[in-house]
mmCIF file of the N, C-alpha and C atoms, coordinates in Angstrom:
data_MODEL
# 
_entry.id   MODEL 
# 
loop_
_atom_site.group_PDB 
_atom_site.id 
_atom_site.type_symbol 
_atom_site.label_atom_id 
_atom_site.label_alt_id 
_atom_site.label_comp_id 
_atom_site.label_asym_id 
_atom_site.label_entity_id 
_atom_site.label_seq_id 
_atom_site.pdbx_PDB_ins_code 
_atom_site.Cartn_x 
_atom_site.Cartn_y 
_atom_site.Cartn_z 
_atom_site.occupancy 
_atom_site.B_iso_or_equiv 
_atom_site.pdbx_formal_charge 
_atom_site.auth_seq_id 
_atom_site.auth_comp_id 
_atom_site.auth_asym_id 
_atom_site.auth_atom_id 
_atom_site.pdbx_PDB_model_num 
ATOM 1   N N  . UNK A 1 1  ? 152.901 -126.114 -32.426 1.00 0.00 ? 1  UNK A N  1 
ATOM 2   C CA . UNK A 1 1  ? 151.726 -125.292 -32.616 1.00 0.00 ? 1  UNK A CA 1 
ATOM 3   C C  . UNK A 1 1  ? 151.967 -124.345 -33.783 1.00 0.00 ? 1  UNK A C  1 
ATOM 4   N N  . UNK A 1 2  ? 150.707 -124.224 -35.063 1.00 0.00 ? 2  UNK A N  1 
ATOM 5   C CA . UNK A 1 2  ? 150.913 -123.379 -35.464 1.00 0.00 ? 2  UNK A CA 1 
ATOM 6   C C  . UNK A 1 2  ? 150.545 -122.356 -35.496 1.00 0.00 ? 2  UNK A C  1 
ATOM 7   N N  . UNK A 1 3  ? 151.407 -121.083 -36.188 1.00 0.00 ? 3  UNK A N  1 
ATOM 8   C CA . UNK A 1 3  ? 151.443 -119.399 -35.728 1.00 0.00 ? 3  UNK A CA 1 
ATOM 9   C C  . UNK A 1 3  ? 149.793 -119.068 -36.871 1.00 0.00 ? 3  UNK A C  1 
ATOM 10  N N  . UNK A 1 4  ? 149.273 -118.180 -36.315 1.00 0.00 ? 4  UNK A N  1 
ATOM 11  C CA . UNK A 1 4  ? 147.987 -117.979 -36.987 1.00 0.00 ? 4  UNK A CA 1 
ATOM 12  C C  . UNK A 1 4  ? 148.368 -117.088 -38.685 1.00 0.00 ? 4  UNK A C  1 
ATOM 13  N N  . UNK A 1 5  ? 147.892 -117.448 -39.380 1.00 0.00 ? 5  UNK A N  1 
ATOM 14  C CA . UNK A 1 5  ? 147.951 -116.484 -40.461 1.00 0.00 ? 5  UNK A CA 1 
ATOM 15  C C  . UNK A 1 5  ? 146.722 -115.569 -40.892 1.00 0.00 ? 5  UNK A C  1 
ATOM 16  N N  . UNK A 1 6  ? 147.369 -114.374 -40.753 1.00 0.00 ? 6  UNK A N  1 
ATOM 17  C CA . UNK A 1 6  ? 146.168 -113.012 -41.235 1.00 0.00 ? 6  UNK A CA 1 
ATOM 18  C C  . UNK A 1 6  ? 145.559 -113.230 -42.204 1.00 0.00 ? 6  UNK A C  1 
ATOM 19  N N  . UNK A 1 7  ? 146.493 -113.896 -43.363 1.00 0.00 ? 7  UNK A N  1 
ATOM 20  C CA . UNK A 1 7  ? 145.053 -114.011 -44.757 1.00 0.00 ? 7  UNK A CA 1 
ATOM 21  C C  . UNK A 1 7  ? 143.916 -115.155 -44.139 1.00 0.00 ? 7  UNK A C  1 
ATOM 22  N N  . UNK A 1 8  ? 143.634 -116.103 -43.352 1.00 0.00 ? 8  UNK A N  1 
ATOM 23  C CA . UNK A 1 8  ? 143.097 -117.009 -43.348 1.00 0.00 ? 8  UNK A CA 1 
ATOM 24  C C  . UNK A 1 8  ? 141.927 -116.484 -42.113 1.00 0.00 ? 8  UNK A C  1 
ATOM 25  N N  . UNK A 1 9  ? 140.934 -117.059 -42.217 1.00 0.00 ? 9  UNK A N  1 
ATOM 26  C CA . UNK A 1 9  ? 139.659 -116.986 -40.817 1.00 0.00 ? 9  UNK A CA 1 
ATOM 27  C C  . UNK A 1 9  ? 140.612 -118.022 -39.942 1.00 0.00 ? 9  UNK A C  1 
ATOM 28  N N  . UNK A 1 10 ? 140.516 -117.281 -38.188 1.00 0.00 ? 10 UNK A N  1 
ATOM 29  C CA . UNK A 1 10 ? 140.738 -117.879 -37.187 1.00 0.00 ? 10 UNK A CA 1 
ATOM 30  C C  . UNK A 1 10 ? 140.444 -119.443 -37.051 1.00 0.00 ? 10 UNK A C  1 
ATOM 31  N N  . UNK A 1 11 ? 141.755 -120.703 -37.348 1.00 0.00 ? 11 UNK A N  1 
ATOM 32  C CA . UNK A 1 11 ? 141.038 -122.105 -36.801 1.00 0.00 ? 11 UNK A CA 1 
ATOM 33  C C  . UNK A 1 11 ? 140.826 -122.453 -38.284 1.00 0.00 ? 11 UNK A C  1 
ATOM 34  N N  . UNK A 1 12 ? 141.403 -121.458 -39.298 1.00 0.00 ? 12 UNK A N  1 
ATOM 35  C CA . UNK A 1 12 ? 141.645 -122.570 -41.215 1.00 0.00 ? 12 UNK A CA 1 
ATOM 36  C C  . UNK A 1 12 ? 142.748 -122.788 -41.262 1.00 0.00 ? 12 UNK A C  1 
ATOM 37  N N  . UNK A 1 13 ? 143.326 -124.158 -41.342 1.00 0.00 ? 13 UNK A N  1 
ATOM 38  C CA . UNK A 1 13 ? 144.333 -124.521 -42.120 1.00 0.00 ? 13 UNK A CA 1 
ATOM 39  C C  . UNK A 1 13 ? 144.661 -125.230 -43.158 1.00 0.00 ? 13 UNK A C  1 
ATOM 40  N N  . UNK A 1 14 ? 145.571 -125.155 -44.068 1.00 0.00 ? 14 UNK A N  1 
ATOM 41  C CA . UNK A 1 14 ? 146.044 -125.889 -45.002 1.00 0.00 ? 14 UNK A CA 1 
ATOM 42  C C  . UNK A 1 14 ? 144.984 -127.462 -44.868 1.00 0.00 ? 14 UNK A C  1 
ATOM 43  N N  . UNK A 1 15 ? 145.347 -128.600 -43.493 1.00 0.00 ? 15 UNK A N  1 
ATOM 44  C CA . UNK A 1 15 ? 144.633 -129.203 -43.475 1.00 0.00 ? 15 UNK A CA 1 
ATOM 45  C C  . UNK A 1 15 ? 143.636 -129.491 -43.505 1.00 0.00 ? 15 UNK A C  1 
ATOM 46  N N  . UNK A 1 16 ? 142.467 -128.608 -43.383 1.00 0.00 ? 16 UNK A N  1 
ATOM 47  C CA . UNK A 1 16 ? 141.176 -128.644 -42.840 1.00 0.00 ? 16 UNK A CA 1 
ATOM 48  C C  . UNK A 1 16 ? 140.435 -128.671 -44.485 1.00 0.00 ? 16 UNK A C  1 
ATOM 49  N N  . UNK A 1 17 ? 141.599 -128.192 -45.414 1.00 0.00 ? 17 UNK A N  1 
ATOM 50  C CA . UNK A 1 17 ? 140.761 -127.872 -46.809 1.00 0.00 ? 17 UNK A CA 1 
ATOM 51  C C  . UNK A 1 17 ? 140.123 -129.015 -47.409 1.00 0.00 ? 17 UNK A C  1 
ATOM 52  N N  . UNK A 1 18 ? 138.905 -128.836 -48.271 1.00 0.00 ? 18 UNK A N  1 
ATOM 53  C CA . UNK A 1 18 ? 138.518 -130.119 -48.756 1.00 0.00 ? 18 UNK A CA 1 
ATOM 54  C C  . UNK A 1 18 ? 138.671 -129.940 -50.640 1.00 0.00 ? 18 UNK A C  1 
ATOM 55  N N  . UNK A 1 19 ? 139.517 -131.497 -51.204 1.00 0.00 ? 19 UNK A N  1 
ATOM 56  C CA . UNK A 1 19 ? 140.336 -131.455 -52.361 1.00 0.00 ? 19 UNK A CA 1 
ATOM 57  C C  . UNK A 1 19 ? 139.249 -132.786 -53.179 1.00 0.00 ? 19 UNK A C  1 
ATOM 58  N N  . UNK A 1 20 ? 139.142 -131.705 -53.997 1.00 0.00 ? 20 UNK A N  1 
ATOM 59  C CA . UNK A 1 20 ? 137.969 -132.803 -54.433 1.00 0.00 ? 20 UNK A CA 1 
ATOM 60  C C  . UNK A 1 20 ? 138.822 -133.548 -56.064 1.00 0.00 ? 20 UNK A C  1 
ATOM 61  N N  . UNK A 1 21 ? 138.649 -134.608 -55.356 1.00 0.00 ? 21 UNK A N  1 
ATOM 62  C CA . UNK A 1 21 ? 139.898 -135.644 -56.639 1.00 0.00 ? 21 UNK A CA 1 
ATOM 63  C C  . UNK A 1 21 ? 139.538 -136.975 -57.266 1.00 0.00 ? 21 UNK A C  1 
ATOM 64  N N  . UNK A 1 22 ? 138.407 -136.072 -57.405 1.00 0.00 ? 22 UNK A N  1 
ATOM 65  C CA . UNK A 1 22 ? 137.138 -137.453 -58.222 1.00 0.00 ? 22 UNK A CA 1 
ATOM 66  C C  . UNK A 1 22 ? 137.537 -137.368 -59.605 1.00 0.00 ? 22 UNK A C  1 
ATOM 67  N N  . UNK A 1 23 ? 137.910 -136.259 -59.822 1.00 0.00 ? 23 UNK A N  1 
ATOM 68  C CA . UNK A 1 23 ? 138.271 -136.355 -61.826 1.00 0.00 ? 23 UNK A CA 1 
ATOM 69  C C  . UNK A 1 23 ? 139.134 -137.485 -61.969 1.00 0.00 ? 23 UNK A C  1 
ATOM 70  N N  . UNK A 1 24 ? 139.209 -138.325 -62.691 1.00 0.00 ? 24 UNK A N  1 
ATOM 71  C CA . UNK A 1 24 ? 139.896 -139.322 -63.181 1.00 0.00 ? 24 UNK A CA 1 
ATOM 72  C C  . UNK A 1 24 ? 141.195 -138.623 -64.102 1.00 0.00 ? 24 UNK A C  1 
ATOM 73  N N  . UNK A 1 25 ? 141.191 -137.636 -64.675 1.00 0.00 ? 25 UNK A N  1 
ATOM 74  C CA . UNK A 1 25 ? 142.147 -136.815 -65.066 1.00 0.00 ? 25 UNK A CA 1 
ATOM 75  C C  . UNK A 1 25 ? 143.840 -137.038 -64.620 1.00 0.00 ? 25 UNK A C  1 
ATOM 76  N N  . UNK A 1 26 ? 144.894 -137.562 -65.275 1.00 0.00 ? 26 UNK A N  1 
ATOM 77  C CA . UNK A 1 26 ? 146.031 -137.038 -64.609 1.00 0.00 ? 26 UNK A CA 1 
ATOM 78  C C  . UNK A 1 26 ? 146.338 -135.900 -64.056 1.00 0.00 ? 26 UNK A C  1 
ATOM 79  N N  . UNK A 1 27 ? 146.982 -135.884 -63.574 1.00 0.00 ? 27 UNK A N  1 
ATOM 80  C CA . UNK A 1 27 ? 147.718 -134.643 -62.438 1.00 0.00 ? 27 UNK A CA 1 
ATOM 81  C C  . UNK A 1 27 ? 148.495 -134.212 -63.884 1.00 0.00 ? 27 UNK A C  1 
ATOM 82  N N  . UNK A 1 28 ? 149.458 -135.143 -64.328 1.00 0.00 ? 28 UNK A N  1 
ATOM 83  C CA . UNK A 1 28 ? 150.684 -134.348 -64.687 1.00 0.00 ? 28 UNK A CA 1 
ATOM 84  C C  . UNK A 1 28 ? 150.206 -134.997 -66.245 1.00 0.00 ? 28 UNK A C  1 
ATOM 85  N N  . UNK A 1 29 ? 150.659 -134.417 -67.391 1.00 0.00 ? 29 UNK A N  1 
ATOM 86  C CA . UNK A 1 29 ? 150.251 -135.080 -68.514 1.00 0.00 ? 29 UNK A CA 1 
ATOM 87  C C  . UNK A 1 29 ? 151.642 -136.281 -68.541 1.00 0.00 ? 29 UNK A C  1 
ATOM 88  N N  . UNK A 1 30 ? 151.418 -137.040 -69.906 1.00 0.00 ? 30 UNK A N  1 
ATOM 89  C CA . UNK A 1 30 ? 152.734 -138.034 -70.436 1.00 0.00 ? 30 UNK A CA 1 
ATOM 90  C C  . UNK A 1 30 ? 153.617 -137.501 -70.766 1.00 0.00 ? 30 UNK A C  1 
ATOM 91  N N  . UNK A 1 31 ? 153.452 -136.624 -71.720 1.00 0.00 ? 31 UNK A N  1 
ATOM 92  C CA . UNK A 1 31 ? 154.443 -136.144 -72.478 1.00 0.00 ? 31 UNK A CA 1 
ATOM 93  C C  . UNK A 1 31 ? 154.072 -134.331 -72.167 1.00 0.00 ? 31 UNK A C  1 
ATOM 94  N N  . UNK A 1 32 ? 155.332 -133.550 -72.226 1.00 0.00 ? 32 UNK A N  1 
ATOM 95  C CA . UNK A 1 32 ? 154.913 -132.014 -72.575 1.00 0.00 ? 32 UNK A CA 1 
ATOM 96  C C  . UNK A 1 32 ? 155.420 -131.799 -73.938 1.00 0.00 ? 32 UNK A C  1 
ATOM 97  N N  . UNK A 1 33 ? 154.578 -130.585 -74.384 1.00 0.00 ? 33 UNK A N  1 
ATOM 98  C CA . UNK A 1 33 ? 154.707 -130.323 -75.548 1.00 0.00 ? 33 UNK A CA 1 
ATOM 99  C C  . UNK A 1 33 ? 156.232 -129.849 -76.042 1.00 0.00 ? 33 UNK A C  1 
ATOM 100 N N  . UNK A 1 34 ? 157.276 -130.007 -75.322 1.00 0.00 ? 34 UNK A N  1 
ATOM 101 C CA . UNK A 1 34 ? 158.431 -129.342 -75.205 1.00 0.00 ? 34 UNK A CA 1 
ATOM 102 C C  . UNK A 1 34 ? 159.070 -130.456 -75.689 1.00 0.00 ? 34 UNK A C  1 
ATOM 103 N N  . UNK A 1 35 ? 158.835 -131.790 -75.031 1.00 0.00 ? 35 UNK A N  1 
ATOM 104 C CA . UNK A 1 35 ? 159.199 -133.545 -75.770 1.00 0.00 ? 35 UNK A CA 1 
ATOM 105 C C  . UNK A 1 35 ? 159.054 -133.702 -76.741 1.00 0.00 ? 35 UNK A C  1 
ATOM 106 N N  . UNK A 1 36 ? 158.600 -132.899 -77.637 1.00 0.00 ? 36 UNK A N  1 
ATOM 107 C CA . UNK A 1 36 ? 158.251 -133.202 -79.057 1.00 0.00 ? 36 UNK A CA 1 
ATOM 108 C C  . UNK A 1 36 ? 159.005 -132.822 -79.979 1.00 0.00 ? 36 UNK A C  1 
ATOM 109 N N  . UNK A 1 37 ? 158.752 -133.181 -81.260 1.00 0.00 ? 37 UNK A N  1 
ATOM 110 C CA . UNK A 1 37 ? 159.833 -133.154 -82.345 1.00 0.00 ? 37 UNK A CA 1 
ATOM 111 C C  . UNK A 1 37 ? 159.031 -131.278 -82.536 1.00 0.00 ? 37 UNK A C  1 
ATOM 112 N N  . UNK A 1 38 ? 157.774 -131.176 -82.566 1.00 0.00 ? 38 UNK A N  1 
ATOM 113 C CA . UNK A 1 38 ? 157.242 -130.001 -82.785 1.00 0.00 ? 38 UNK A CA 1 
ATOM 114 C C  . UNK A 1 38 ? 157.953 -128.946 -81.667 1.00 0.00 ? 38 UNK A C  1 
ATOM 115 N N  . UNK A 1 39 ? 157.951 -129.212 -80.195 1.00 0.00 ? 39 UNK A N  1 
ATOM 116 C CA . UNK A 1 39 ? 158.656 -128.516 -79.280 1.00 0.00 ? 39 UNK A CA 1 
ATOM 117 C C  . UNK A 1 39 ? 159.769 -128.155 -79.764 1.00 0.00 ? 39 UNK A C  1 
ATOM 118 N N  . UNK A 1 40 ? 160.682 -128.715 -80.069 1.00 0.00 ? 40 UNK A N  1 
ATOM 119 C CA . UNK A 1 40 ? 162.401 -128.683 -80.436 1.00 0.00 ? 40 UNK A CA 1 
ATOM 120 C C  . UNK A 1 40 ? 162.126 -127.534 -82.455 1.00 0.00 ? 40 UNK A C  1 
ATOM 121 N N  . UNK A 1 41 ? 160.931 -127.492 -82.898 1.00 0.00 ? 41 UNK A N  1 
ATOM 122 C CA . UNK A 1 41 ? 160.924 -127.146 -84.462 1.00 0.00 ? 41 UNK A CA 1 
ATOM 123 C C  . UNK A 1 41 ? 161.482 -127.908 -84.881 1.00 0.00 ? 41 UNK A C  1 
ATOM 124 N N  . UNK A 1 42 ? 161.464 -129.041 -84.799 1.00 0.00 ? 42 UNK A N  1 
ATOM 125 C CA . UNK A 1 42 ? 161.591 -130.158 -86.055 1.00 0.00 ? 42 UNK A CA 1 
ATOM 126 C C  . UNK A 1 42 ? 160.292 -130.746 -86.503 1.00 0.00 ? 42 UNK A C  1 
ATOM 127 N N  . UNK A 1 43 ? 160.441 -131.293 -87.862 1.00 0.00 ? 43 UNK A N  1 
ATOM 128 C CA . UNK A 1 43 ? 159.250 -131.352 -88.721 1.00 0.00 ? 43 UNK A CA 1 
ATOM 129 C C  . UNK A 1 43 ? 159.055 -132.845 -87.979 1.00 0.00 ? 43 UNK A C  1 
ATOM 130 N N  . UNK A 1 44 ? 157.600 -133.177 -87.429 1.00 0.00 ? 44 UNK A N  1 
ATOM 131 C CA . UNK A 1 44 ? 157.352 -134.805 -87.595 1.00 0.00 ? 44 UNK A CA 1 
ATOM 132 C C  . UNK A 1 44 ? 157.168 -135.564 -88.612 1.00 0.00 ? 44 UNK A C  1 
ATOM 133 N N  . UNK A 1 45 ? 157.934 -136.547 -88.063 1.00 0.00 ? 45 UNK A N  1 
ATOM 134 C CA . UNK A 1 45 ? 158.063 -137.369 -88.935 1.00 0.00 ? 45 UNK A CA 1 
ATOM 135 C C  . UNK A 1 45 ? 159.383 -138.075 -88.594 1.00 0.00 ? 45 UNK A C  1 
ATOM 136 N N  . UNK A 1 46 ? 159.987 -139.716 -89.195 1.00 0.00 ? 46 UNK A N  1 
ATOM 137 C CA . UNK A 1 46 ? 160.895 -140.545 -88.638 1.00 0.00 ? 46 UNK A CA 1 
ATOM 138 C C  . UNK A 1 46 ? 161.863 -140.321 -89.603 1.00 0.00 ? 46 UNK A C  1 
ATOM 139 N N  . UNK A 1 47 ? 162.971 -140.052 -89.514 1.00 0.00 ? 47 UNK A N  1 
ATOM 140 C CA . UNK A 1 47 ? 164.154 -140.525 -90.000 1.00 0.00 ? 47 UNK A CA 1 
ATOM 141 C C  . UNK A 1 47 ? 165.159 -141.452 -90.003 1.00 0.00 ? 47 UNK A C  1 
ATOM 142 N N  . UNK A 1 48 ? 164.281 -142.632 -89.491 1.00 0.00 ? 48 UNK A N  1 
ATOM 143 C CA . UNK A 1 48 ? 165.092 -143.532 -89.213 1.00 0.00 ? 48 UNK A CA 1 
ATOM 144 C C  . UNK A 1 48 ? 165.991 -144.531 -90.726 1.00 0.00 ? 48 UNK A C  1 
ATOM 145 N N  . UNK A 1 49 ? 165.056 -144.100 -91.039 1.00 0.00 ? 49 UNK A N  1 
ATOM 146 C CA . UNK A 1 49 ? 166.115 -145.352 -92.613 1.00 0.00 ? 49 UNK A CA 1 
ATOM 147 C C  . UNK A 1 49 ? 167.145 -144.579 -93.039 1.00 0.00 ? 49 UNK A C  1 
ATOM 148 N N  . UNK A 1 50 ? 166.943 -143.209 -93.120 1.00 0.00 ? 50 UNK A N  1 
ATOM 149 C CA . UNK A 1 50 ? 167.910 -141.741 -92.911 1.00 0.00 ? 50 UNK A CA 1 
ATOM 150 C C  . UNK A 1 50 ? 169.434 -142.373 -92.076 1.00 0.00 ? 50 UNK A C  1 
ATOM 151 N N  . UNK A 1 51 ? 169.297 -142.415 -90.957 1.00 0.00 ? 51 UNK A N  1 
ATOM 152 C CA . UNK A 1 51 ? 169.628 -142.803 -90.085 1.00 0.00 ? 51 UNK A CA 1 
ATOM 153 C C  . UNK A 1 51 ? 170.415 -144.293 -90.369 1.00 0.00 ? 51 UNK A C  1 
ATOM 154 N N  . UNK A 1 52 ? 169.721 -145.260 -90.421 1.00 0.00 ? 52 UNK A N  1 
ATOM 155 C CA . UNK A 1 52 ? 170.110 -146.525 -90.692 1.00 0.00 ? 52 UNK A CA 1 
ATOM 156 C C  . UNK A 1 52 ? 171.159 -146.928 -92.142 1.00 0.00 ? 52 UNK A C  1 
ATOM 157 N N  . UNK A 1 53 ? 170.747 -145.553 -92.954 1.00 0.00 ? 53 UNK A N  1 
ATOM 158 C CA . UNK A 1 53 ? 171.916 -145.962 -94.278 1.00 0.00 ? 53 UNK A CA 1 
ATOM 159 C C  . UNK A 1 53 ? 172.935 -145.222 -93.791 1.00 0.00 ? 53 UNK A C  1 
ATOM 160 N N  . UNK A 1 54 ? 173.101 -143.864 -93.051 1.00 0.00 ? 54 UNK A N  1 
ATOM 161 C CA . UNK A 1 54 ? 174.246 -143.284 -92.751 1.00 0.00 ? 54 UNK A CA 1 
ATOM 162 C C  . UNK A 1 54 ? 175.309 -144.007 -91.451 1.00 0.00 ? 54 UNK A C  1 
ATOM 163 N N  . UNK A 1 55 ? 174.784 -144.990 -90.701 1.00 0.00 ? 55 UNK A N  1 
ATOM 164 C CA . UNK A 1 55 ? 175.604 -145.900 -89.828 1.00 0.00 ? 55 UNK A CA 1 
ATOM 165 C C  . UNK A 1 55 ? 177.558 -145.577 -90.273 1.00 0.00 ? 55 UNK A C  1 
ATOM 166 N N  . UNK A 1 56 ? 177.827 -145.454 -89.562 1.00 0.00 ? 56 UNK A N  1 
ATOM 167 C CA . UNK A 1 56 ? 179.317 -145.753 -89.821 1.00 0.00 ? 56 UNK A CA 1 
ATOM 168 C C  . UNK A 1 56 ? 179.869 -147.167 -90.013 1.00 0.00 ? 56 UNK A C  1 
ATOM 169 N N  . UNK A 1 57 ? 180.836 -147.481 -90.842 1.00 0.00 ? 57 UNK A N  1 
ATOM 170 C CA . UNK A 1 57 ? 180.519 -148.872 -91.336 1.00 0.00 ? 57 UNK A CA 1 
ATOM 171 C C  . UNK A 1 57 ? 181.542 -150.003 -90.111 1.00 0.00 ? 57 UNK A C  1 
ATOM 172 N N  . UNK A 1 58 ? 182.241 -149.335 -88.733 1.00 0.00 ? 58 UNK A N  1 
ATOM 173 C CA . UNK A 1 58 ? 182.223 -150.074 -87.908 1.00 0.00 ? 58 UNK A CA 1 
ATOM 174 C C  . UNK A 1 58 ? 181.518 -150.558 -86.856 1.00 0.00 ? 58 UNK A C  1 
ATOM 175 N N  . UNK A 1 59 ? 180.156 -149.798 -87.068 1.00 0.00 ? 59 UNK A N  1 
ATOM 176 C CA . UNK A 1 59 ? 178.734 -150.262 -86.533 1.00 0.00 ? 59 UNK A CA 1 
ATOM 177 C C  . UNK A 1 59 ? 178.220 -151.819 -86.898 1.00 0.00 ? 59 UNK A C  1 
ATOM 178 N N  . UNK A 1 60 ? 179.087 -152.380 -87.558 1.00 0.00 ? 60 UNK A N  1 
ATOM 179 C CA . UNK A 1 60 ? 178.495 -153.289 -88.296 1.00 0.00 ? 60 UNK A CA 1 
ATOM 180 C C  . UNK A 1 60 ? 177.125 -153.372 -89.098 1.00 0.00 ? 60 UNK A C  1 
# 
């Protein structure tokens, strides 16, 4: 049984609430803005060929 709570009217609970979850909207996004090259202050953009000429040459 549960103990009554003062903020709530006599006979409301948590369960009884109605959650309206028609938005098609995610809950949580994909990415946060913190994942980003902008999050971290790095400029966008790829450095990969950057990257690909500096290989160490037992990388093959």
């Amino acid at each position: 049984m549960r103990e009554a709570d003062a903020s709530r009217p006599e006979g409301r609970h948590d369960d009884d609430r109605v959650v309206d979850l028609s938005d098609d909207a995610p809950l949580l996004p994909e990415q946060t803005s913190d994942d980003t090259d902008r999050g971290w202050g790095d400029h966008a953009g790829s450095n990969d060929a950057w990257l690909l000429a500096e290989r160490p040459p037992h990388w093959g």
